[in-house]
C-alpha positions as CSV (number, residue, x, y, z in Angstrom):
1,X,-74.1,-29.5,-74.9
2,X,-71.7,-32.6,-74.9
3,X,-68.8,-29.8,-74.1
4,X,-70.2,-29.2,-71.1
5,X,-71.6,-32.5,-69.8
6,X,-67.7,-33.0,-70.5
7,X,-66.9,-29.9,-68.9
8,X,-68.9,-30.7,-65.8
9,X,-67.9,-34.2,-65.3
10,X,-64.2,-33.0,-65.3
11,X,-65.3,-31.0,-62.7
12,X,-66.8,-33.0,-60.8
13,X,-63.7,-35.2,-60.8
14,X,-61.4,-33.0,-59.9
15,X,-63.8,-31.7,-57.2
16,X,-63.9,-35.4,-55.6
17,X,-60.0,-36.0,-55.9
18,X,-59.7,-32.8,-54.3
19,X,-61.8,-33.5,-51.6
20,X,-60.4,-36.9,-50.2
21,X,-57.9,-35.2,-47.2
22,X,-54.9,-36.9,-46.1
23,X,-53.2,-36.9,-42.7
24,X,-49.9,-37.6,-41.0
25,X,-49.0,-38.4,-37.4
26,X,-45.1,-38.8,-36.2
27,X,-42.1,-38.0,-34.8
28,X,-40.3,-34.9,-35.5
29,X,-38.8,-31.7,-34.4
30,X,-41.3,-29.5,-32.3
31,X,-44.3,-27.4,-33.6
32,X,-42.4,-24.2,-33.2
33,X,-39.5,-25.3,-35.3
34,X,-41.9,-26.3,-38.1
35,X,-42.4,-30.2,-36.8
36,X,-45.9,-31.8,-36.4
37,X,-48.3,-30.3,-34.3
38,X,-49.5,-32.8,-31.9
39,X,-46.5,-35.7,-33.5
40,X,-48.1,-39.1,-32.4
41,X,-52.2,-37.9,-31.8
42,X,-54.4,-39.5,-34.6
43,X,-57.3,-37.2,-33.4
44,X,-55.4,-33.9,-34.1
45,X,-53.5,-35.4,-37.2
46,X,-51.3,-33.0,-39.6
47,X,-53.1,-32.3,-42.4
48,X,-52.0,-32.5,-46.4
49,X,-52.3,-29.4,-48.6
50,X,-53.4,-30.2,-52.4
51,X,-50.8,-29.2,-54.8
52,X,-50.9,-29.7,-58.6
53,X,-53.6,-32.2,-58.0
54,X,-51.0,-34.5,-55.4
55,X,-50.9,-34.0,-51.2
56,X,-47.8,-32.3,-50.0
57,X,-46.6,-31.4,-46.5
58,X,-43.4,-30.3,-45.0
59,X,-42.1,-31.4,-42.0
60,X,-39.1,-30.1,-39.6
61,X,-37.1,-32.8,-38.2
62,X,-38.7,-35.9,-38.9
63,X,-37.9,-39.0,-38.2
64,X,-41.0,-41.5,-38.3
65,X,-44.1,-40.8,-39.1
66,X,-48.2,-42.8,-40.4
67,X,-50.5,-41.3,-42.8
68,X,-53.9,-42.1,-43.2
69,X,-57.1,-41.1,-44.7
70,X,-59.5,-40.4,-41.6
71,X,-59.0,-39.0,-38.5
72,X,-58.5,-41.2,-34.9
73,X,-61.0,-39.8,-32.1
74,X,-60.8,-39.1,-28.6
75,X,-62.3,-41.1,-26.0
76,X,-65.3,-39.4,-24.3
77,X,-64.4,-40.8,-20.9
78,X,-60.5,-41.1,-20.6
79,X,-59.9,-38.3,-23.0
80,X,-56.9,-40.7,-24.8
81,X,-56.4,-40.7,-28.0
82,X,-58.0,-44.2,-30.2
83,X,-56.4,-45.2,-32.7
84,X,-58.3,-47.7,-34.7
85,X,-60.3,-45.6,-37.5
86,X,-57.0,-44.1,-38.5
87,X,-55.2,-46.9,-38.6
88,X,-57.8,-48.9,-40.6
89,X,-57.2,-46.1,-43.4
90,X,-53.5,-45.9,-43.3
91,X,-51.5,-46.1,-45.8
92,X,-47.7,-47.8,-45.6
93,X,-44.6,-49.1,-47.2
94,X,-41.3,-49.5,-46.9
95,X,-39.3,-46.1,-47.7
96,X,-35.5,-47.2,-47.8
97,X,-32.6,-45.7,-47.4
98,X,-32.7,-43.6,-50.9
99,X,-34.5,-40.2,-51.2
100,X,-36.8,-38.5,-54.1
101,X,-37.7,-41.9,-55.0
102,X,-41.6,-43.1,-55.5
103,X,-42.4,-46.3,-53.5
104,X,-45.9,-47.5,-54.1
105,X,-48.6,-47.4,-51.0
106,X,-50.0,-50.5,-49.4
107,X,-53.7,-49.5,-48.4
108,X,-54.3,-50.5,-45.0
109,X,-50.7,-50.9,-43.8
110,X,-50.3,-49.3,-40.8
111,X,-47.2,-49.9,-40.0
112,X,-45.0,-46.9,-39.5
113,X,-42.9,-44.8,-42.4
114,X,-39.5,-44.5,-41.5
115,X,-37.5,-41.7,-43.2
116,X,-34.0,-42.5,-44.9
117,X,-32.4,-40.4,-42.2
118,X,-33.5,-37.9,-39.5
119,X,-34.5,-34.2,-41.4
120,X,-36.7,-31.4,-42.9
121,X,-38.5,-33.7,-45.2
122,X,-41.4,-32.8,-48.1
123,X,-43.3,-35.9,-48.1
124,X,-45.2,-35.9,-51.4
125,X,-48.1,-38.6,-52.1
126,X,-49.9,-39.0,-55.4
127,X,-53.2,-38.1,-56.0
128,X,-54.8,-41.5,-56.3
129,X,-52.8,-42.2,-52.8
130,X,-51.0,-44.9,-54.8
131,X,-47.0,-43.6,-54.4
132,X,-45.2,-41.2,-52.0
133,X,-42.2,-39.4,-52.9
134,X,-40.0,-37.7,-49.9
135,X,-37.2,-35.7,-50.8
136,X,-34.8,-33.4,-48.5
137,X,-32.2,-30.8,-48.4
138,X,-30.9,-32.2,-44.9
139,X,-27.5,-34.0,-45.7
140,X,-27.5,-38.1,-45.0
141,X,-25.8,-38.5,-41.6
142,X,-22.3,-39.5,-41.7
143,X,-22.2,-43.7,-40.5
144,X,-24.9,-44.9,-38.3
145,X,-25.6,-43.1,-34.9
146,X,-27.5,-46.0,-32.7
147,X,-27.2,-45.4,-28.9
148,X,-28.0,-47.6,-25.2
149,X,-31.6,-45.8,-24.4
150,X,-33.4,-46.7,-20.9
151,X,-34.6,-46.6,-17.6
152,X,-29.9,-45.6,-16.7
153,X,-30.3,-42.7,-19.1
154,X,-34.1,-41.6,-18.9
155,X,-34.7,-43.3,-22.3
156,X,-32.5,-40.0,-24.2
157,X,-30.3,-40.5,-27.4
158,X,-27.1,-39.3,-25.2
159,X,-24.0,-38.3,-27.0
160,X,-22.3,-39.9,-24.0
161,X,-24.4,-43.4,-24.5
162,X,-23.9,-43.3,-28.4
163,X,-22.4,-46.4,-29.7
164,X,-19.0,-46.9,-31.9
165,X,-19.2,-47.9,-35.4
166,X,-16.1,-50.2,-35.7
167,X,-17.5,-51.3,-39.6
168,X,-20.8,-51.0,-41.8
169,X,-22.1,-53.7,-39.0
170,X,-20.0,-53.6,-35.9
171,X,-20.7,-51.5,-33.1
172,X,-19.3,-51.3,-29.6
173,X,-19.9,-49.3,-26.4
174,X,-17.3,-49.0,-24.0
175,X,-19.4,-47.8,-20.7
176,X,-17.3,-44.9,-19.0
177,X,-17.0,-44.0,-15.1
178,X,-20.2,-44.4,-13.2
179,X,-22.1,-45.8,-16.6
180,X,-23.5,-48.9,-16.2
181,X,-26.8,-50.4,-16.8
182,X,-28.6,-52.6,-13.5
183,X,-30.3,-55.6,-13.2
184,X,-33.5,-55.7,-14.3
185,X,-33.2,-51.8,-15.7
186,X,-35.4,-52.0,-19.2
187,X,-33.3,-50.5,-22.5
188,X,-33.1,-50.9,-25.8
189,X,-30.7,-49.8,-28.7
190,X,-32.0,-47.4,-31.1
191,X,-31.2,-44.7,-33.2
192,X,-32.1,-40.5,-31.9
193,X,-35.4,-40.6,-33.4
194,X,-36.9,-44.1,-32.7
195,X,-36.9,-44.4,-36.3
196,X,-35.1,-46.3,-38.5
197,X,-33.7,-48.8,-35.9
198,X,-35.3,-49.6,-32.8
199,X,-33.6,-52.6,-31.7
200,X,-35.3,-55.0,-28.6
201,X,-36.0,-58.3,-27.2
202,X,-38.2,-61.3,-28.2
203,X,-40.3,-63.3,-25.7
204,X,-37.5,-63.7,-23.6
205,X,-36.2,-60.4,-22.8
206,X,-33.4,-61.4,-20.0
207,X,-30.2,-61.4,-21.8
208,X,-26.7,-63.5,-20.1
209,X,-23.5,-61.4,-20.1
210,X,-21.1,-63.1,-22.3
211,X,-23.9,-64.2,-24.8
212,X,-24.3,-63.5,-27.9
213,X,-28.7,-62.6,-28.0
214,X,-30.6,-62.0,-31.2
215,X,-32.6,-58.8,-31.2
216,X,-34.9,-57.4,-33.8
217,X,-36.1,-53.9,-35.0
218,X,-39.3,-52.9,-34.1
219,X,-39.8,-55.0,-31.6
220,X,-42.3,-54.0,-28.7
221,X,-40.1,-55.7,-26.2
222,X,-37.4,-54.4,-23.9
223,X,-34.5,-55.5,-23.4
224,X,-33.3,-56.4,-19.3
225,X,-29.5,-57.7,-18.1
226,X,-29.6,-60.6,-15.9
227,X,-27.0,-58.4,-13.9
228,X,-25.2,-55.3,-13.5
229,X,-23.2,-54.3,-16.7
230,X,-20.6,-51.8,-16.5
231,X,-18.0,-53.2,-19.3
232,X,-18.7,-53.3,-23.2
233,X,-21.9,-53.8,-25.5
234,X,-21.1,-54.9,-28.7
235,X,-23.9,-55.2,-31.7
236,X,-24.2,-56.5,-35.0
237,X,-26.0,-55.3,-38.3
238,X,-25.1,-59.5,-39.5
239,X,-27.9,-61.5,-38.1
240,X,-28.7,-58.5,-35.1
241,X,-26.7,-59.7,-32.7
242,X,-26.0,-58.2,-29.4
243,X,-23.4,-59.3,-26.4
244,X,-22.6,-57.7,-23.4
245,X,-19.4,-58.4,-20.3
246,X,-18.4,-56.4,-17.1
247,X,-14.5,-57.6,-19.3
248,X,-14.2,-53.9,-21.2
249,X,-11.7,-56.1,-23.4
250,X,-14.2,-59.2,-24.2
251,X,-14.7,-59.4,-27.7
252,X,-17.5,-61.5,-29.1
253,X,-17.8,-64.0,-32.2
254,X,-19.7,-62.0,-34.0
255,X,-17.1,-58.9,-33.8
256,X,-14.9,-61.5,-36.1
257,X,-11.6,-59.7,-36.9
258,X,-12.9,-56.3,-36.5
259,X,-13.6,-56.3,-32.8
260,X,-10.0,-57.9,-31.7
261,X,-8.2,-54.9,-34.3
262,X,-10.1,-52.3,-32.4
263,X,-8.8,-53.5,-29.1
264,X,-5.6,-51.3,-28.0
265,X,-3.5,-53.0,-25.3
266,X,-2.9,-50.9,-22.6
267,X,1.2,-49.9,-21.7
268,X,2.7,-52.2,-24.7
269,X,1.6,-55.2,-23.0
270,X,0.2,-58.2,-25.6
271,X,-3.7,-59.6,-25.3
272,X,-4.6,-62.5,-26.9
273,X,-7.5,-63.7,-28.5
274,X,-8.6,-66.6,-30.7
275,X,-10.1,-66.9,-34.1
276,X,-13.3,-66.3,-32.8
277,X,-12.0,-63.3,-31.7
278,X,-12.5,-64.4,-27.5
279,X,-9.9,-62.9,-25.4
280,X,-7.7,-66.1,-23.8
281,X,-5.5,-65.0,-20.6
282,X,-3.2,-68.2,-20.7
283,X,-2.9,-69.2,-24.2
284,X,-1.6,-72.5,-24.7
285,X,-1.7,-75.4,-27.7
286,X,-3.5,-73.3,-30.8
287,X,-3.1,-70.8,-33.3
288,X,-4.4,-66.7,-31.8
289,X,-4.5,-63.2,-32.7
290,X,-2.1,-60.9,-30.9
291,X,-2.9,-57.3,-29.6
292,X,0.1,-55.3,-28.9
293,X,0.4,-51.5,-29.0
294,X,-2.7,-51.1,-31.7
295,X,-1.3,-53.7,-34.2
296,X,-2.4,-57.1,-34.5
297,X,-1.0,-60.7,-36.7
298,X,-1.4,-64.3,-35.6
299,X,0.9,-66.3,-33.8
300,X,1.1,-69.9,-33.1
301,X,1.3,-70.9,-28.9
302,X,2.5,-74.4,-28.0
């Protein structure tokens, strides 16, 4: 009779574990293609399968995504989507940049879970919901893709907005013909999927040309110029720095040595710039950094 009182209550156990669903809302490649099927509607959530006794789903394409415990609901007189019994459940942490490794879940953390990179992910949780695994045969991306997205280029990661990676933190934009980004036009600088890096403005979201502006990720906050940029954007991983100029030459402190090397004078003719790596056009009376046909050394001017 013990044996099966045992028996039972093992049963019963794995009955209950089983029955506790899971759910995930995000951003990733379409339904079709085998992405979420409604990405960011808590009320029509992805749902986990049980496998081996831990929740498992596969997802096409994903980039960001939230899991929680309970369904959101729909608002019986708007019809939009509400949020706040799915987020109360959620569960969240802080993936990284590795894959197939197990990062422990913070219970009530709703703060999105960003994916190492942009891909066909198997996000694996355990099943006491206390770690989640995602592993993926998508290859890590080659550097860092982070692009200008806003009201100029309908808020798309355009190949023809995509940003330069000059170093592991150094990243310019050289805006082309008929590029350029207005006054008062809202932007950011993220990455394709919203993901990983989503890069905007704190509580003041006007930024000067020529100035070097801290930005952060995830911020809510858009970014606006305080006039019409058509020049250079440079950006910084060191500190998250941005700085923009109607100059497509101007080089900011930030860019240090690695900004002024990138700059190629035009028909063999030298640019100067000083340690801090600022363009001078009369240098006089100090120590700079020549630019002359793609080669750069130091030079004293008196």
């Amino acid at each position: 009779m013990k044996k099966f009182y045992a028996f039972a209550a093992a049963a019963m156990v794995a009955v209950s574990a089983n029955a506790q669903a899971l759910y995930m809302t995000g951003a990733s490649a379409a339904a079709e293609e085998g992405g979420l099927p409604a990405q960011w509607d808590p009320a029509n959530p992805a749902e986990f399968e049980v496998v081996d006794g831990n929740f498992q789903l596969e997802v096409a394409g994903l980039s960001t995504f939230k899991i929680s415990t309970v369904k959101g609901t729909y608002d019986e007189t708007t019809g939009a989507a509400i949020w706040d019994e799915y987020n109360a459940n959620a569960l969240g942490c802080e993936y990284g940049d590795e894959q197939g490794v197990a990062v422990a879940l913070e219970a009530g953390n709703d703060a999105n879970i960003m994916c190492p990179w942009t891909g066909d992910w198997k996000v694996v949780v355990a099943g006491d919901l206390s770690t989640i695994t995602l592993t993926t045969e998508t290859p890590a991306p080659d550097g860092i893709k982070l692009y200008l997205r806003g009201d100029m280029n309908s808020w798309d990661n355009i190949e023809g907005w995509e940003f330069e990676q000059l170093s592991d933190n150094v990243f310019r934009f050289v805006f082309g013909e008929g590029q350029a980004i207005a006054a008062g036009e809202t932007f950011k600088i993220a990455d394709g999927g919203w993901a990983k890096y989503n890069f905007g403005a704190g509580e003041d979201a006007m930024l000067l040309l020529e100035v070097d502006t801290e930005i952060f990720n995830g911020s809510n906050t858009n970014m606006t110029l305080e006039e019409e940029c058509n020049g250079v954007c440079w950006f910084t991983f060191d500190g998250n720095w941005v700085a923009f100029s109607n100059d497509p030459d101007f080089v900011p402190e930030f860019a240090g040595n690695v900004g002024v090397n990138s700059v190629a004078a035009s028909n063999g003719e030298a640019q100067y710039f000083n340690l801090q790596g600022v363009r001078v056009a009369n240098p006089e009376n100090g120590i700079f950094i020549v630019v002359k046909d793609g080669k750069s050394y130091k030079t004293v001017v008196k």
